[in-house]
C-alpha positions in Angstrom: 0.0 0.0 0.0 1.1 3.3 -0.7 1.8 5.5 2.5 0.1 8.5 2.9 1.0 11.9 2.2 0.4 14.5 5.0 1.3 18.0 5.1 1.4 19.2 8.7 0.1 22.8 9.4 0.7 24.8 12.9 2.3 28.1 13.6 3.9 26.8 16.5 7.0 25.2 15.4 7.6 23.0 18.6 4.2 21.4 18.3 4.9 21.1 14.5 8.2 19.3 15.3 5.9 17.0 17.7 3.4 16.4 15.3 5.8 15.6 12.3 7.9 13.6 14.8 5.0 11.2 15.9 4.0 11.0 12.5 6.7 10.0 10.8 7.0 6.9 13.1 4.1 5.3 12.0 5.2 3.2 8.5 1.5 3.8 6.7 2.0 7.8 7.1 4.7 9.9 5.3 5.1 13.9 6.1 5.2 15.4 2.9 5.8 19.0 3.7 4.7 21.1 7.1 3.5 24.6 7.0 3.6 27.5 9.9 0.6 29.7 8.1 -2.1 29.5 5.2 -0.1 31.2 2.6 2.6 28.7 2.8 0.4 25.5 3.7 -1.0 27.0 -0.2 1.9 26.7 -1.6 3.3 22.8 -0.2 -0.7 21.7 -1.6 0.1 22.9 -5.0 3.7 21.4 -4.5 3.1 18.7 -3.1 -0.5 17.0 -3.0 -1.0 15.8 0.0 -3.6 13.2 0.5 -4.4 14.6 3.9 -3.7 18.0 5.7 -3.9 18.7 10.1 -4.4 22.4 9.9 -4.5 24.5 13.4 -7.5 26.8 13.6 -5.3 29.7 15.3 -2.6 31.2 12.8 -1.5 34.6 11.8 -2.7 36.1 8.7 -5.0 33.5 8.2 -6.8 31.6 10.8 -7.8 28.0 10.0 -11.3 28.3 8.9 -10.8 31.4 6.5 -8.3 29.2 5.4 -10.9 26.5 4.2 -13.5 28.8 3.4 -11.3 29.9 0.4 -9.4 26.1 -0.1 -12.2 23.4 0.0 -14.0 25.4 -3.0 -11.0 25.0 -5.1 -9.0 22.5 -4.0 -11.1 19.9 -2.0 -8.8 18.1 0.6 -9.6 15.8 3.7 -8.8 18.0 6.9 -8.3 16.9 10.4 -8.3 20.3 12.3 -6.3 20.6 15.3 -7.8 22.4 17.9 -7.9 24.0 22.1 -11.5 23.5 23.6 -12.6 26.1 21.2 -16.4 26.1 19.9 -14.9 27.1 16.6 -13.8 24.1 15.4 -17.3 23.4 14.5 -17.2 26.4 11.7 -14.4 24.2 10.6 -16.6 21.3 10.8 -19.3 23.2 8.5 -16.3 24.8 6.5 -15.4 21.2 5.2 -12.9 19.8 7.3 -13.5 15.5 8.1 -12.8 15.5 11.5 -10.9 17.3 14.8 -8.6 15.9 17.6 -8.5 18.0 21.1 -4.9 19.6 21.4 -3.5 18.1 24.8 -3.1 20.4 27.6 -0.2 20.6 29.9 2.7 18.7 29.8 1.4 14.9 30.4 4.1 12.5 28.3 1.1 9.8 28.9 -1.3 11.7 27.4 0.6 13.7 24.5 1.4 10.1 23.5 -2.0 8.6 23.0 -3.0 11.8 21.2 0.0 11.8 18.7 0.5 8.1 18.6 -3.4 6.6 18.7 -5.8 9.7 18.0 -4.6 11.8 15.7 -2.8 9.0 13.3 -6.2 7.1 13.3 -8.2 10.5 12.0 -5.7 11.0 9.7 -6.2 7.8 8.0 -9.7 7.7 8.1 -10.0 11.1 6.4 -8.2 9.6 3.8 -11.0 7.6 2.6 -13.2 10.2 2.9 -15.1 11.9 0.1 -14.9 15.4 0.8 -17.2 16.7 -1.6 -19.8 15.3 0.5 -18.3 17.5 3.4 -20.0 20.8 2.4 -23.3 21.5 4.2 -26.3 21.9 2.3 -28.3 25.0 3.9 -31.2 23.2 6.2 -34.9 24.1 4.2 -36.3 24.5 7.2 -38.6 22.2 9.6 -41.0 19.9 7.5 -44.0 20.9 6.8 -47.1 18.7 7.1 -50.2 18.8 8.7 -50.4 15.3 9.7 -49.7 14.7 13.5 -47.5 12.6 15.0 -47.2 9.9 17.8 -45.8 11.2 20.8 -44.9 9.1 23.1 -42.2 7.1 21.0 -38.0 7.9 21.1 -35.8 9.1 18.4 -32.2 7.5 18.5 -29.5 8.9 16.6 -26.4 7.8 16.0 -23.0 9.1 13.9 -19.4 9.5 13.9 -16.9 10.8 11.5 -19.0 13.2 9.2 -22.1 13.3 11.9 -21.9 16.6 12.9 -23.2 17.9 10.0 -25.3 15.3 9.2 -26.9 15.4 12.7 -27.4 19.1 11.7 -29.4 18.1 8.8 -31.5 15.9 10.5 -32.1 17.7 13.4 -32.8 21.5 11.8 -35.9 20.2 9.8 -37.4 19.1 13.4 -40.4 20.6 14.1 -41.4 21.0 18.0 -43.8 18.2 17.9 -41.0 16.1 17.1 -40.7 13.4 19.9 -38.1 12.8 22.4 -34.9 12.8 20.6 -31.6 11.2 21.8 -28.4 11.3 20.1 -24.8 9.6 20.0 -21.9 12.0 18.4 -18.5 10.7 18.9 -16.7 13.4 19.8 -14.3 14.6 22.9 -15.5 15.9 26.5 -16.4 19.7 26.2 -17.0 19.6 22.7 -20.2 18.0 23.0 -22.0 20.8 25.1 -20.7 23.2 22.5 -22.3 21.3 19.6 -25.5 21.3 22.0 -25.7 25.0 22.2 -24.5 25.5 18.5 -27.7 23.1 17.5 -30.0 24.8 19.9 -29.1 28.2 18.6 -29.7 26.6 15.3 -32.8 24.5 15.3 -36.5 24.8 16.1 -36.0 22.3 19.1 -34.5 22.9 22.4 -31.2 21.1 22.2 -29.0 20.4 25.5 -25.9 18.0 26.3 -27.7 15.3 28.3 -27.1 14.7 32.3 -28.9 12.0 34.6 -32.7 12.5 35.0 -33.0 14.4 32.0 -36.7 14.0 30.9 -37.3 13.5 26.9 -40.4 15.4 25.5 -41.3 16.4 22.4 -39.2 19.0 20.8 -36.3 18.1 23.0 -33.3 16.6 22.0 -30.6 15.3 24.3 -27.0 14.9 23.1 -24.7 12.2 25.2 -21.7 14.0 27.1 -18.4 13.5 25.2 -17.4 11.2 27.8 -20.1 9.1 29.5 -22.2 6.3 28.6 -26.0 7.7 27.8 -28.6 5.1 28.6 -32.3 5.7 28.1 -34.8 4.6 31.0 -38.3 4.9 32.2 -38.8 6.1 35.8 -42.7 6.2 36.6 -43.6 6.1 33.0 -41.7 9.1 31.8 -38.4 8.3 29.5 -35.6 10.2 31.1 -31.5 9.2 30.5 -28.7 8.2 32.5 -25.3 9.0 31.9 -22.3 7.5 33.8 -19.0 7.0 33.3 -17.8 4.0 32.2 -15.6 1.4 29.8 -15.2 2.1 25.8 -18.1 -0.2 24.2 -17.6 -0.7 20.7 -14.4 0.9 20.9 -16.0 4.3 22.0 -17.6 6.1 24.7 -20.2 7.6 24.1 -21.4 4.4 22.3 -24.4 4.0 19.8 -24.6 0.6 20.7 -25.0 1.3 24.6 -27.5 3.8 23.7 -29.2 1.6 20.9 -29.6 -0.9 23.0 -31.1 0.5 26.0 -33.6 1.9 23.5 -34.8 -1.5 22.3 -35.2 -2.6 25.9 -36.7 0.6 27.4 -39.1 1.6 24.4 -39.0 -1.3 22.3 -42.2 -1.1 19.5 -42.2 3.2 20.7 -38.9 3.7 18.9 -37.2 5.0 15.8 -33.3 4.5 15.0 -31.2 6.3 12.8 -27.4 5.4 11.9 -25.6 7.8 10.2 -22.6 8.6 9.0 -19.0 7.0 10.4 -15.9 4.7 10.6 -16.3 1.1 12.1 -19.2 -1.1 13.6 -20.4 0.7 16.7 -24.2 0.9 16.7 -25.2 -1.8 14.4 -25.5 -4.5 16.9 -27.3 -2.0 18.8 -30.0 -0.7 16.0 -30.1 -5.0 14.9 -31.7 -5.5 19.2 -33.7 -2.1 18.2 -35.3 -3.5 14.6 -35.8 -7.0 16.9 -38.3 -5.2 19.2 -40.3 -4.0 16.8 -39.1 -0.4 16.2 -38.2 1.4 13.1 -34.7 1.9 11.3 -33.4 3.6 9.4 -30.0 3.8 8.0 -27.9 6.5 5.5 -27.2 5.2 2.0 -23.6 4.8 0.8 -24.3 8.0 -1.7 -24.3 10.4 0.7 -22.4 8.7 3.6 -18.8 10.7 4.1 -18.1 7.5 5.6 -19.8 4.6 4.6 -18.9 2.6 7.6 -21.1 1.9 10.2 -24.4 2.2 8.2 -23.1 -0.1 6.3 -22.5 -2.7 8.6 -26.3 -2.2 10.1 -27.2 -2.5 6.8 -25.0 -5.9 6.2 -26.2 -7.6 9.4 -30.0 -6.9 8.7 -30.2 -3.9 11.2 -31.9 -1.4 8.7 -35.6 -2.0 7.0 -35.0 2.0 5.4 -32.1 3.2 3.9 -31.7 6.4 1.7 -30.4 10.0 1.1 -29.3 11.8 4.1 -32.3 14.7 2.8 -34.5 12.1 3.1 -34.0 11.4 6.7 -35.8 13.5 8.4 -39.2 13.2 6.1 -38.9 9.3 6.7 -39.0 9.9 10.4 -42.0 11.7 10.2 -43.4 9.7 7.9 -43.5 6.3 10.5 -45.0 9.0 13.2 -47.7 9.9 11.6 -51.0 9.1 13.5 -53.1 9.0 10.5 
């Protein structure tokens, strides 16, 4: 296989010397070039194609995401942005970039090792499957408009990982307030998940909110599991509510879908709708298979429109999805198995 080709971009030249350092350990990766701003990470693309770029989001001249704005028109290229606990990697998210990795803080060797060794090198090879035309967010219509009503005391389960932001976005934005309890599985860092809670409720007709124990689900709500806690849904006096604790990786992650998938087929069994979206690997699939086994609704994202055509897939493979299609198409589906008429 051919290694590949990575053009590091940072303006700090000791955590560029890290980055390029770690990096060029690992015998499937090969640093091409490394930049210190946008004008010269310009120049090393033309130079040099890289297959994938890490790009900082805070750089002189030209910050990160100013830096895509003007790049992914012309010259689409997998990103994994490299960013502090800032919410404005998500612009970078919506700008075009594949993915982000959490810059370590302090000075823990333990840690800055994971990071460089495990987290960052996996991202990078995972954006380089990606296709990053389908990166580009498509402006949300609006909620969806129909005059049919809907069931309400059923569960929405959502599940995504690399790509999912944005297609969580698209989902979620066309919700109307009669939508029912939604609950959602983003694989993403601790911190980062509040922020995407508040972006989407700033967004979106719904009230969106990172989830915490004994958080009721009601219709127009949507509850998004805490970057580092398992998110279970329960029933306490016949009202669904969630639970979040810390705990082990499932599936490889935590947050998992498949935690959260399954607790939906045992708590709401029948009253339930599950949507996999977008992402590397298995996670969810066994979950959303235990789902579509006690009677509720799937629903899975075709390959078309996947940026990652991982874990949908595998639903798909094992039987897990009765409905699969366009990401646009999601969110009419949904509303289409809730009608009451």
């Amino acid at each position: 296989m051919r290694r590949i080709k990575v053009l590091v971009v940072d303006d700090s030249a000791m955590f560029r010397s890290l980055l390029v350092q770690s990096l060029k350990a690992d015998p499937l990766l090969e640093v091409v070039a490394q930049a210190g701003d946008a004008y010269a990470a310009r120049d090393a693309i033309i130079e040099y194609r890289p297959d994938v770029m890490t790009l900082d989001v805070e750089m002189p001249r030209m910050d990160g995401i100013q830096f895509l704005r003007k790049l992914m028109p012309q010259y689409p290229l997998p990103v994994v942005v490299i960013s502090a606990l800032d919410a404005r990697v998500f612009d970078a998210m919506e700008a075009g970039a594949v993915d982000f990795v959490c810059k370590p803080t302090g000075v823990n060797p333990a840690k800055m090792d994971e990071f460089l060794r495990k987290e960052l090198g996996t991202k990078i090879k995972i954006a380089s499957t990606v296709k990053v035309g389908k990166m580009k967010r498509v402006e949300a219509a609006g909620p969806v408009n129909s005059l049919s009503g809907v069931k309400k005391d059923m569960v929405i389960a959502i599940g995504a990982s690399t790509g999912g932001t944005e297609a969580i976005f698209d989902v979620v934005s066309k919700f109307r307030k009669d939508i029912p309890g939604v609950v959602v599985v983003q694989h993403m860092p601790p911190g980062f998940t509040e922020m995407y809670a508040n972006r989407l409720n700033n967004q979106c007709q719904v009230a969106v909110k990172e989830a915490a124990t004994g958080d009721r689900l009601y219709p127009g709500r949507v509850l998004i599991a805490p970057g580092d806690k398992q998110m279970r849904l329960i029933k306490v006096n016949g009202v669904y509510q969630v639970e979040c604790k810390h705990g082990e990786k499932v599936s490889g992650h935590c947050p998992s879908v498949d935690v959260l998938f399954s607790s939906v087929a045992k708590t709401a069994k029948k009253d339930a709708v599950g949507v996999i979206l977008t992402g590397m690997g298995g996670d969810g699939a066994k979950g959303l298979l235990q789902m579509r086994e006690a009677g509720a609704i799937t629903i899975g994202q075709n390959e078309a429109s996947c940026v990652v055509y991982g874990m949908p897939k595998v639903a798909y493979d094992i039987g897990a999805v009765q409905h699969q299609m366009e990401l646009s198409n999601i969110t009419n589906k949904i509303y289409s198995v809730l009608k009451t008429n």
